[in-house]
C-alpha positions in Angstrom: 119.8 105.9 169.9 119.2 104.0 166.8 115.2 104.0 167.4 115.3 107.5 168.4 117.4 108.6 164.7 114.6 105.8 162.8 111.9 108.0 164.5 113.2 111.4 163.6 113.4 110.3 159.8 110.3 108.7 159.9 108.5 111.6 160.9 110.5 113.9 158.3 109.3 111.2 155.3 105.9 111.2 156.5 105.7 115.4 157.2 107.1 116.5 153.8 104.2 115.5 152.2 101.9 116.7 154.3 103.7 120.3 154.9 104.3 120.9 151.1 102.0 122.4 148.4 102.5 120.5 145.3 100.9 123.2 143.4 103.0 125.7 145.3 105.9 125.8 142.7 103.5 126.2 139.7 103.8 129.6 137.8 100.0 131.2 138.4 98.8 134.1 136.5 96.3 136.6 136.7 92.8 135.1 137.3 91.3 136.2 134.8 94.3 135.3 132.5 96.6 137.7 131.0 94.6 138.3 127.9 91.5 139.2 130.3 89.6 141.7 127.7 89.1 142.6 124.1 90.7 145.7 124.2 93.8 143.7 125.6 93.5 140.9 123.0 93.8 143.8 120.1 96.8 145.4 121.1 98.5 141.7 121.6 97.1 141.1 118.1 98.2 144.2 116.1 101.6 144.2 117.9 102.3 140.5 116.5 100.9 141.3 113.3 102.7 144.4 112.4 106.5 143.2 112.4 105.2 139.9 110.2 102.9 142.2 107.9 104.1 145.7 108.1 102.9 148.7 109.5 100.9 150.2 106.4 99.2 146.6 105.6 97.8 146.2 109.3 97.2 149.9 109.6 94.9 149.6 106.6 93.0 146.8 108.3 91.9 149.2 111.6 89.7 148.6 113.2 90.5 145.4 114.7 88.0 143.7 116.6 88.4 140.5 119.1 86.1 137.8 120.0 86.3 135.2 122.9 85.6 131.1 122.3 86.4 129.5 125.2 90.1 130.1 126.4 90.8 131.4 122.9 90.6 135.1 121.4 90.6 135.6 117.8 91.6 139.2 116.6 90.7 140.2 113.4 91.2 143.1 111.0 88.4 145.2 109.2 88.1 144.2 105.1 87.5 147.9 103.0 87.0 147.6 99.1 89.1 149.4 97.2 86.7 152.6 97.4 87.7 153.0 100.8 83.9 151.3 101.7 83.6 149.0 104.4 82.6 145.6 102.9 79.5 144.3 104.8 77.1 141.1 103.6 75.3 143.4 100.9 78.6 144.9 99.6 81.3 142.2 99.4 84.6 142.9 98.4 87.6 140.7 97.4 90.5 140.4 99.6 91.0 139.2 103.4 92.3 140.3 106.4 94.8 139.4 109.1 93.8 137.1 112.2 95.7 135.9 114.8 94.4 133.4 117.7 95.6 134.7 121.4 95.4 131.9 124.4 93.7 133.9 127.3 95.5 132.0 129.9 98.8 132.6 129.1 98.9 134.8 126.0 100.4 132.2 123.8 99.9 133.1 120.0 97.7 130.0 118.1 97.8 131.3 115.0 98.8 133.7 112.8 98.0 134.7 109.0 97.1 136.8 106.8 93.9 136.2 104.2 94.0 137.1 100.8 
C-alpha cells in the first residue's frame, strides 16, 4: 500500500507541470493591443486630456493627430496663431499644445502635459 500511495503522488508532482500552462493565468489582450489605431489613440488622448485641461482649451487644439514609435503613441493637438491660422514651419506662432503618450499594449497613459 505504501508504494502504491508513493506512486500516486509521484506521478501527481511530476504531471502538474507538465498538464499546466504557466502562461495560462496571464491577462492577454487584443493582438494588436488595445490602442491598435490612430483613430483609437485620439479618442484615448482627448478624453484624458479634457478633464485635466478643459473642454474649450483641448477643443481649440482639434485636430489631434497620433503617431506610433514602437509600443508607444503620442497624440498631439494642432497649434493656431492667434488669427485663427494654422502655424506651419513658414508661419510660427508662440504657444504649445497638449500631448499625451498612450502604451499600445495595454493603454497605459506615459505622459501627460500641456506646452505653453
Amino acid at each position: 500500500m505504501g508504494t502504491r500511495l508513493l506512486c500516486v503522488v509521484l506521478a501527481l508532482l511530476v504531471g502538474l507541470p507538465l498538464g499546466q500552462n504557466r502562461q495560462s493565468n496571464a491577462p492577454r489582450g487584443p493582438s494588436r493591443g488595445y490602442v491598435p489605431d490612430a483613430t483609437t489613440a485620439v479618442k484615448i488622448g482627448e478624453a484624458v486630456l479634457v478633464p485635466v485641461f478643459g473642454e474649450k482649451r483641448i477643443a481649440a487644439e482639434r485636430p489631434f493627430h497620433a503617431t506610433l514609435e514602437g509600443d508607444v503613441w503620442s497624440v498631439e493637438g494642432t497649434l493656431y496663431c492667434p488669427d485663427g491660422t494654422l502655424s506651419t514651419t513658414t508661419q510660427m506662432c508662440k504657444g504649445g499644445t497638449a500631448v499625451v503618450k498612450l502604451s499600445k499594449t495595454d493603454a497605459r497613459i506615459l505622459f501627460m502635459m500641456h506646452y505653453k
